[in-house]
C-alpha positions in Angstrom: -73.5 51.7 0.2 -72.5 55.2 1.8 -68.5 55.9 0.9 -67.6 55.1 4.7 -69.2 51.4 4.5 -67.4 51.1 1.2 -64.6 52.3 2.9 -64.6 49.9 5.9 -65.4 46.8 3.4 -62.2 47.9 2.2 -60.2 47.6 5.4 -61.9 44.5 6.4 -61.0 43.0 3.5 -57.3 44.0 4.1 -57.4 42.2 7.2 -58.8 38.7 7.0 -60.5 37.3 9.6 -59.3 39.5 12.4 -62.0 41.8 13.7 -61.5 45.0 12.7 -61.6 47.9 14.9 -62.6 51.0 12.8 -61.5 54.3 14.0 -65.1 57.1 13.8 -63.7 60.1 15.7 -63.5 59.5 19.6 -64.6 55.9 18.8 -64.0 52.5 17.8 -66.9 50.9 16.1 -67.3 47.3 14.9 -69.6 46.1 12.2 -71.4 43.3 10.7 -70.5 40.2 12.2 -67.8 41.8 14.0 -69.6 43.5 15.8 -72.1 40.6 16.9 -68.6 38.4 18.1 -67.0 41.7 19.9 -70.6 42.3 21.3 -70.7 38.9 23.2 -66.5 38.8 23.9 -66.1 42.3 25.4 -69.8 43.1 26.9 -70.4 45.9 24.3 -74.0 47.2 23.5 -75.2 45.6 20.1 -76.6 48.6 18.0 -77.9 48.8 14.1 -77.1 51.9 11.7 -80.2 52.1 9.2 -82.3 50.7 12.1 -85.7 51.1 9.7 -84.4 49.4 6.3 -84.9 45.5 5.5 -81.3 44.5 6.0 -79.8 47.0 9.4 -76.2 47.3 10.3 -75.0 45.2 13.3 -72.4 47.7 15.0 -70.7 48.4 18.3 -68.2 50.3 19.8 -66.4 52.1 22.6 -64.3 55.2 23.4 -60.8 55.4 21.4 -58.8 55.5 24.9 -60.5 51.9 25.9 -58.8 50.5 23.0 -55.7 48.5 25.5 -58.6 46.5 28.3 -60.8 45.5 24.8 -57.9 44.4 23.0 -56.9 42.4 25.8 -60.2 40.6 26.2 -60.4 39.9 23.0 -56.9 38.2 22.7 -57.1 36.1 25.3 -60.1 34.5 24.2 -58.3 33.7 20.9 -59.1 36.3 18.4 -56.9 38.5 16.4 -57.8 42.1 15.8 -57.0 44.9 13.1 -56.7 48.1 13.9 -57.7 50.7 11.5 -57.1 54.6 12.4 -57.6 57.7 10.9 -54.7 59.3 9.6 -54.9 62.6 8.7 -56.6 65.2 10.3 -60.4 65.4 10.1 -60.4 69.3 9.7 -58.1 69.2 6.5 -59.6 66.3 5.2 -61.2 66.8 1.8 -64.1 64.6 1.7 -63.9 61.1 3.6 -61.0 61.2 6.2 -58.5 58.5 5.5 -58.3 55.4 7.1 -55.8 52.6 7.3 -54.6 49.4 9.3 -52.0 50.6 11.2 -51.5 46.9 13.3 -52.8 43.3 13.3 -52.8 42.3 16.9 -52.7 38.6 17.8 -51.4 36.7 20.9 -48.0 36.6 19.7 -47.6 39.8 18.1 -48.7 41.8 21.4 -45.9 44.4 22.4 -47.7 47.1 24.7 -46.4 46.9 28.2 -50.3 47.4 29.3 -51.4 44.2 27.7 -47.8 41.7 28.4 -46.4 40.4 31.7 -42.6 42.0 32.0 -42.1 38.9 33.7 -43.1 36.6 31.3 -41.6 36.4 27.4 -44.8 36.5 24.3 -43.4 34.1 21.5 -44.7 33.6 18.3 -43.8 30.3 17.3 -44.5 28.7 13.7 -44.0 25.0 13.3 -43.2 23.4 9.8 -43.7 20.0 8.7 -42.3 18.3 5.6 -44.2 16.4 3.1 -45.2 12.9 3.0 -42.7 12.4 0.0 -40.2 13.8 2.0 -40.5 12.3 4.9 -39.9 8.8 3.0 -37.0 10.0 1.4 -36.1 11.6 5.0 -36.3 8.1 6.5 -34.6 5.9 4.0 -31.6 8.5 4.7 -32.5 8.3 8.5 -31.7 4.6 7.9 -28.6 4.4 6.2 -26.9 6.6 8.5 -28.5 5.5 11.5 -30.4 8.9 12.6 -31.9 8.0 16.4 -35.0 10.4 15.0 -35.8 8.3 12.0 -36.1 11.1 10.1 -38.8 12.1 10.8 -38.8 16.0 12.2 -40.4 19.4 12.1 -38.9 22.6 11.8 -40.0 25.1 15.2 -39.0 28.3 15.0 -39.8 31.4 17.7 -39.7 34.7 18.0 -40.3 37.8 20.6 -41.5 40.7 18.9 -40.7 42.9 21.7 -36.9 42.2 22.6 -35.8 40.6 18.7 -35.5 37.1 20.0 -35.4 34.6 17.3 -34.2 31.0 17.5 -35.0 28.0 15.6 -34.2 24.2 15.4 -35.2 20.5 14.4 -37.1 18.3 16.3 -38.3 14.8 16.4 -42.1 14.7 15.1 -42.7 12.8 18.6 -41.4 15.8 20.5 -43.4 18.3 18.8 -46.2 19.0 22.1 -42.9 18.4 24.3 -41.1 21.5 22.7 -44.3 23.7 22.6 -44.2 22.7 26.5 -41.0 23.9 26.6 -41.0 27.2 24.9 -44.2 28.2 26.2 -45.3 30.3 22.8 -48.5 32.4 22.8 -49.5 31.9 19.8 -48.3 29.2 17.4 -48.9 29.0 13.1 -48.9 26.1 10.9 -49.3 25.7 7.8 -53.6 24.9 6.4 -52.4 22.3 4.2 -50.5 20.0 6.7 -52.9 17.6 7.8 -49.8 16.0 9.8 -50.0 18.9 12.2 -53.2 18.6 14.7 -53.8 22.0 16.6 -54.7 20.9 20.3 -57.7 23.0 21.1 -56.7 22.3 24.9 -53.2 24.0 24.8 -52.3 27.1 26.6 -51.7 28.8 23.2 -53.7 29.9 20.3 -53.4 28.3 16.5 -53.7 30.1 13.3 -53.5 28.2 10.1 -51.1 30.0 7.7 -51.4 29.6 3.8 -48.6 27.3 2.3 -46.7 29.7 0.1 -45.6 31.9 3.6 -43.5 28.3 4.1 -41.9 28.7 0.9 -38.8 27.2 1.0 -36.6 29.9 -1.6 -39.5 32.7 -0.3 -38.0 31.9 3.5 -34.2 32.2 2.7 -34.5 35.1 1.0 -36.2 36.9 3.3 -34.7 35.7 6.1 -30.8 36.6 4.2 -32.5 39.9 3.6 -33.3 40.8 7.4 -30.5 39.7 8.7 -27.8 41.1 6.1 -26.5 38.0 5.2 -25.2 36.6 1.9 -26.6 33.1 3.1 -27.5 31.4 5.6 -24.9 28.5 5.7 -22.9 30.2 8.6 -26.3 29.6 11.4 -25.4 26.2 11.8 -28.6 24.5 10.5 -27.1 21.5 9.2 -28.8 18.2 8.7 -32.4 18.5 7.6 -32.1 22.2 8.6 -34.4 23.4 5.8 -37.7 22.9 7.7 -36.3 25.0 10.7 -35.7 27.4 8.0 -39.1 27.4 6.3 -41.1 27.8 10.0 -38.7 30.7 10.9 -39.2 32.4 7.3 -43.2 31.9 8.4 -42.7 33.5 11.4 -40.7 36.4 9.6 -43.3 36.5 6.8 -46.2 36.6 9.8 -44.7 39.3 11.4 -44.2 41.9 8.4 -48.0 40.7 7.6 -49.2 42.1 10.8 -46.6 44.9 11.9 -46.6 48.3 10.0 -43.4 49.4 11.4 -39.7 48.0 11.5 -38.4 45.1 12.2 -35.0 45.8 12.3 -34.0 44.4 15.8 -34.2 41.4 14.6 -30.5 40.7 13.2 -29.7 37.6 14.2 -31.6 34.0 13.7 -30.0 31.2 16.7 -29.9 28.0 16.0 -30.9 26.1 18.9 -29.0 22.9 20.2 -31.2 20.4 22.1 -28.2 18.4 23.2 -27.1 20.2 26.2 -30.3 20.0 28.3 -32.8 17.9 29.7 -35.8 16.9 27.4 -39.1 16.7 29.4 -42.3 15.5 27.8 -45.4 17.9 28.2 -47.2 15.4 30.7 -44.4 15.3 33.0 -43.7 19.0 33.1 -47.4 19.5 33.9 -47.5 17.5 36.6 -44.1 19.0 38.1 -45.3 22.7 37.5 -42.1 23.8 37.1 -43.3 27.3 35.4 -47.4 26.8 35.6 -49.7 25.3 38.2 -52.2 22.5 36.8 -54.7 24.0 38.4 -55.1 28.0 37.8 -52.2 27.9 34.9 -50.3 30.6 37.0 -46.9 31.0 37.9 -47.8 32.0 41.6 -47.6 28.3 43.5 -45.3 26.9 40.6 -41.4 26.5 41.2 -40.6 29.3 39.5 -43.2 32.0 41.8 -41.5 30.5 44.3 -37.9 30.6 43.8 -38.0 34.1 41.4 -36.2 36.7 43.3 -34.9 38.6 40.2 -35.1 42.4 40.4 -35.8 43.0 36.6 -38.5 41.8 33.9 -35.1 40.6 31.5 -33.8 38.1 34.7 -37.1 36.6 35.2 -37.5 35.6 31.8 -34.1 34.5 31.8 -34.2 32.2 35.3 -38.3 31.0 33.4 -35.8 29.6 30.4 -33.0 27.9 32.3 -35.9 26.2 34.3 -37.7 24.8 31.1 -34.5 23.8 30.0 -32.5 22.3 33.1 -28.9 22.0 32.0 -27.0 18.1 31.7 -23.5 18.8 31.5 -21.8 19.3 34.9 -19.1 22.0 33.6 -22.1 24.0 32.2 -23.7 23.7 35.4 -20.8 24.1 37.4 -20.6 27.5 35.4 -23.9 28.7 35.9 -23.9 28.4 39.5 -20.5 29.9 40.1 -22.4 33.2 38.2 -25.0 33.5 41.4 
């Protein structure tokens, strides 16, 4: 193995299963089966290196300033990819030029303007569910203190890499595909050991299964008190079976330091979101209303918000997309609300 294939093993094996796009001068090249999946995804010309030994080199590749229209094909049809550059200067490198992962892209990690919709927010939402032991114990509480939800809930949490959004909150278990409706995330983790949680293959968002220890509950509130500067987090108002909104926000937290080389420090503050004040709608129902999506094409163009959205900046028609998904119930609040147009 020549130093440069021991030194992409290396970087694919940093990277897990997202493809890896190797940095070789003016070009990104793919290898191995990476290169056989990017081949078929983005159109690119399948190549070998080593063309006459028994075992050739699948590769493929394009120019370096491509990198934003591949990177785009390849996350929409559900794929993550690792980005792996060169980082020192080829002339004053001694030997092999140094290489590392600079970014792990995914759907809900994306932050360049060339590959978003200003229009439209990119969550990254993790979802949290607790054991079956729990739950039990969750219920007989549920019970006694006569809980509508039975006790039974999952912990959501969301983020927006680009702005700092983060919110979290409980749930019923019933309303789990109703709240996904509702927040509208691009990409959505969960935990590989939950058999509880079934990924829809048919939703509008991408799944990736997450390894149980980045749902650690002590892991989660330490990090989480960490990046936001707090002591604790008894002041955020999670309350009552709070801990499993904690432990999907300290996934998301934990996802996003995986994947992102550089800071995250504009994200100082974690909201704890209050379902009380607004309308709950079920998935099926705000399908068929396309209040934000059309069944048909899944675009906003011909839905109720294309056609009422006369906002004159990216931030407003993300903000008018949220009040939509979540219509308000109390008539002061709304009362309030429209007074502001």
């Amino acid at each position: 193995m020549t130093p440069m294939m021991r030194q992409y093993h290396e970087a694919k094996e940093a990277c897990g299963d997202a493809l890896l796009f190797f940095r070789m001068g003016d070009f990104y090249e793919l290898f191995l089966d990476d290169a056989k999946v990017a081949a078929g995804i983005l159109g690119l010309t399948l190549t070998s290196r080593d063309k006459d030994s028994e075992n050739p080199t699948a590769m493929a590749g394009f120019p370096h300033h491509q990198l934003d229209q591949y990177l785009q094909k390849l996350i929409r049809a559900g794929y993550r990819a690792a980005v792996c550059e060169q980082v020192e200067d080829p002339k004053a490198a001694k030997g092999l030029v140094r290489r590392e992962i600079t970014r792990v892209v995914s759907a809900g990690t994306l932050t360049d303007e060339g590959l978003l919709d200003p229009k439209e927010p990119n969550y990254l939402a993790a979802v949290f569910a607790p054991s079956q032991k729990a739950r039990e114990k969750a219920k007989k509480e549920a019970a006694k203190n006569n809980d509508p939800s039975g006790g039974d809930v999952v912990g959501i949490a969301w983020a927006e890499l680009s702005s700092g959004r983060f919110e979290a909150g409980v749930f019923p278990r019933a309303r789990l595909d109703d709240e996904l409706a509702r927040i509208g995330p691009a990409e959505v983790l969960h935990c590989e050991d939950d058999a509880s949680v079934h990924p829809d293959p048919t939703a509008t968002w991408s799944w990736t299964a997450r390894p149980a220890w980045s749902y650690a509950a002590a892991d989660a509130e330490k990090s989480l008190c960490k990046q936001l500067s707090v002591a604790n987090l008894e002041g955020l108002g999670f309350e009552d079976n709070g801990d499993v909104a904690i432990r999907a926000a300290g996934a998301v937290l934990c996802y996003l330091k995986e994947t992102q080389r550089g800071s995250l420090d504009h994200f100082r503050s974690l909201t704890c979101h209050n379902r009380s004040p607004v309308l709950q709608i079920d998935a099926a129902t705000r399908r068929s209303l396309e209040i934000t999506r059309t069944m048909r094409t899944g675009s906003r163009e011909g839905a109720l918000l294309g056609v009422i959205d006369r906002t004159v900046t990216p931030m407003g028609s993300r903000l008018l997309a949220d009040h939509l998904a979540a219509p308000l119930i109390d008539a002061d609040a709304i009362t309030y609300r429209t007074d502001a147009v």
